[in-house]
Each structure stands twice: as C-alpha cells, then as structure tokens.
C-alpha positions in Angstrom: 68.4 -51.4 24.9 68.8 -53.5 22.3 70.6 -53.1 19.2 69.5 -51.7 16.0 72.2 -54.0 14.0 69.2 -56.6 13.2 67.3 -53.5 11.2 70.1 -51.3 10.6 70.2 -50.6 6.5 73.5 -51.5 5.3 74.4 -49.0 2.2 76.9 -51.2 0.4 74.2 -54.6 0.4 71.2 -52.2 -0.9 74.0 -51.0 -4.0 75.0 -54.1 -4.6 71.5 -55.3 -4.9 70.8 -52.7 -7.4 73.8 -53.4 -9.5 72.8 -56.8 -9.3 69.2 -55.5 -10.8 71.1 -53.4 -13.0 73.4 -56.2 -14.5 70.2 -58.9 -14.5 68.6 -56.4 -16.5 71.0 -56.0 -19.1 71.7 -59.7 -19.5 67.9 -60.6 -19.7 67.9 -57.2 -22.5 70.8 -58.8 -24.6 70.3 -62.0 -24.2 66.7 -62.6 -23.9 64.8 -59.5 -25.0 66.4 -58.7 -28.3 66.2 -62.3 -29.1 62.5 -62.6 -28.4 62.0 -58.8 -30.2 63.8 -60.0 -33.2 61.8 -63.7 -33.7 58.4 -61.8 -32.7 59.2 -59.0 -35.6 60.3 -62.0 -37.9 56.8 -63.7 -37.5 55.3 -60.3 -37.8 57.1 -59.6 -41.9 56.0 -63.2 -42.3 52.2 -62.1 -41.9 52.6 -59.1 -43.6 54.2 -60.6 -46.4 51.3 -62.9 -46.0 48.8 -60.3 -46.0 50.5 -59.0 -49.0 50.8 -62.2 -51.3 46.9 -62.5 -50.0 46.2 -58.8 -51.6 48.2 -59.5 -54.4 46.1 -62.8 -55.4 42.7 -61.2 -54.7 44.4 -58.2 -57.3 45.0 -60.5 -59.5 41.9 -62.9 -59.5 39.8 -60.2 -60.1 41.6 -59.3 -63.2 40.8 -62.4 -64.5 37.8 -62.2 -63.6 37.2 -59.1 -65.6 39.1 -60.3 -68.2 37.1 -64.1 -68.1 33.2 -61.7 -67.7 34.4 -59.9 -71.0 35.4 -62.9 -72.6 32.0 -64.3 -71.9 30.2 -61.4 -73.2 32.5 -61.5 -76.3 31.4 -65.2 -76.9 27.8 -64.7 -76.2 28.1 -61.9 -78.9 29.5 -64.4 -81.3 27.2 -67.2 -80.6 24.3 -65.0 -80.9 26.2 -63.9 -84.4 26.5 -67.4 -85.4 22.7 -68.2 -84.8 21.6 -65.1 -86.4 23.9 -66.3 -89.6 22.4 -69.6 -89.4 18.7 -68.9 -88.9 19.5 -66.6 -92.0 21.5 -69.4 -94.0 18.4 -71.6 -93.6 16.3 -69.7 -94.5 17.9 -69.1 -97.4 18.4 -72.8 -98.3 14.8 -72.9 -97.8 13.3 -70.0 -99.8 15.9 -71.5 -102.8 14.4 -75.0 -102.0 11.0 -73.6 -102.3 12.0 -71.8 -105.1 13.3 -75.1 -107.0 10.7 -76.8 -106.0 7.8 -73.9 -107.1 9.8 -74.3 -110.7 10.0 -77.9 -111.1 6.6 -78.1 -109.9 5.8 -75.3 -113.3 7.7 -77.7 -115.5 5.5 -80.6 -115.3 2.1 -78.4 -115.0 3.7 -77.0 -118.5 4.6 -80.7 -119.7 0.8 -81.9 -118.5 -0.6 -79.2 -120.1 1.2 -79.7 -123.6 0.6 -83.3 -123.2 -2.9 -82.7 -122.7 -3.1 -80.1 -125.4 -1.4 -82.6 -127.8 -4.1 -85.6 -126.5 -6.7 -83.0 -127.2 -5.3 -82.5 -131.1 -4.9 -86.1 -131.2 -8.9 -86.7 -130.5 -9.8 -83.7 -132.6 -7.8 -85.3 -135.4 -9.6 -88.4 -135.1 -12.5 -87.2 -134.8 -12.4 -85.0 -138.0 -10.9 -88.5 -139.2 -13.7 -90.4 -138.5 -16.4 -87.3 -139.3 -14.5 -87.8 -143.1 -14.7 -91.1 -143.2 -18.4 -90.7 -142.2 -19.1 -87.9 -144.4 -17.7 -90.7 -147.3 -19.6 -93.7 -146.2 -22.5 -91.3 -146.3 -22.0 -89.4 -149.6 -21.0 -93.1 -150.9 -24.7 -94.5 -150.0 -26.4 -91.2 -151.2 -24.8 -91.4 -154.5 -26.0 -94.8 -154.7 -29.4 -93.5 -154.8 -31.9 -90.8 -154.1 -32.6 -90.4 -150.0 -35.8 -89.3 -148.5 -36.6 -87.7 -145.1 -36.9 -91.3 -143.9 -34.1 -92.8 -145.7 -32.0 -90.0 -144.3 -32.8 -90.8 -140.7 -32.5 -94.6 -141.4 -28.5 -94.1 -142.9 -27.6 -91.6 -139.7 -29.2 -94.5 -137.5 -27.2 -97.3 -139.2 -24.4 -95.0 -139.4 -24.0 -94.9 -135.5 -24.5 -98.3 -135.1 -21.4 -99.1 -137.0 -19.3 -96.4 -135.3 -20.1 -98.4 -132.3 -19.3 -101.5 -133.6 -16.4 -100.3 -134.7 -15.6 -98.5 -131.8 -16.6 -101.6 -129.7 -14.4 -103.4 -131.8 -11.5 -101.2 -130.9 -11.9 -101.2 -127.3 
C-alpha cells in the first residue's frame, strides 16, 4: 500500500493559499487598481472637458458667423444704398449740366439773333441811305433839265454804274 501523504489535501496550506489570494488582491486593489482607476477617470474629465471647450467653440463660431452673414447683408444694403444715391447724384449733376448748357447755349442764339437783327437795320439803314442819296443825285440831274423815256433809262444806267464804282471803291 502505499501512502496517500504525496496526494493527501492539507487544509491549513489550501487556507493559507487563499488568504494569500485574498491579501494579493487587496494590495493590487489599493495599490494598483485605485491608482490606475483614478489616472484613467482623470484622462477621461480631460476629454470631456475637451469635448466641451470643442462644443463651446463650434457655439460660439457660429454666432459669429451669424452675426458676420448679417453684417454682410447690412453692408450689401448700404452699398447698394450708396450706388443708388450716386447713380441719382449724377444724374442730377448731369440733367443741371444739361440744363446750363441748354441756357447758355439760348443766350448766344439770342445774342446771334440780336446781332444779326441789328446787322440787318444796319444794311436797311444804308440802304435807305444810299436809295436818298440816289433819289438826290437823281432829282438833282432832273431838275437840271427835262428827261425823256430815253434820258430816263440813260440816268438809271449811269446811276448804277457809279454805285458800283463807288461800291468797288469801298471794297
């Protein structure tokens, strides 16, 4: 027969062996576990916080954004408004420029046309002028003597001739 003492189970080693377990556990708890749970749940608030700056700058860009697409529309209003008032100033400027131009342009067709009234007096004038001076040449000669039909015709001929010496003269 041989002895069971090689497989015998020994009570006291097998308890031992647990409390061994038992105490290895609660060291590796305390001094490893808590440890690593409280650096893991560190870098865990780190990303949320993170997350949340993240949220909070998305939040806030796109309030500028609105604020920056309003803004726009605001200036595109106003530079629209400032064409408008423009294109409306220059055309202004223009219809008075037209306007100044349409009344200096009346002036001198006024001015020409006294000017050319007045030349027009001034040739009527000499023309009655020289009609009277003809007229006294003429009567002159007639009362010198008695005209006939041919004699007539003779003193209108020499007459012209001398108006166009004279006026030959003159130019």
């Amino acid at each position: 027969m041989q002895t069971l003492d090689v497989i015998s189970v020994n009570i006291w080693q097998i308890l031992i062996s647990l409390i061994n377990l038992v105490l290895l556990f609660l060291l590796l708890k305390k001094f490893l576990y808590k440890p690593v749970k409280k650096i893991l749940q560190k870098r865990k608030d780190e990303l949320d916080a993170q997350y949340q700056a993240a949220a909070d700058a998305e939040a806030i860009a796109q309030e500028h954004r609105q604020e920056w697409e309003a803004k726009l529309l605001t200036a595109e209003d106003t530079a629209s408004e400032i064409l408008q008032n423009a294109t409306e100033n220059a055309k202004r400027h223009g219809d008075r420029l037209v306007a100044d131009a349409q009344e200096k342009a009346e002036g001198i067709i006024r001015v020409a046309q006294n000017e050319a009234e007045l030349e027009r007096r001034k040739a009527t004038e000499d023309i009655k002028r020289e009609i009277v001076e003809v007229s006294g040449a003429l009567t002159e000669k007639m009362l010198g003597r008695e005209i006939n039909t041919q004699d007539h015709h003779a003193l209108i001929e020499s007459f012209i001739e001398n108006i166009g010496e004279e006026d030959g003269g003159n130019n």
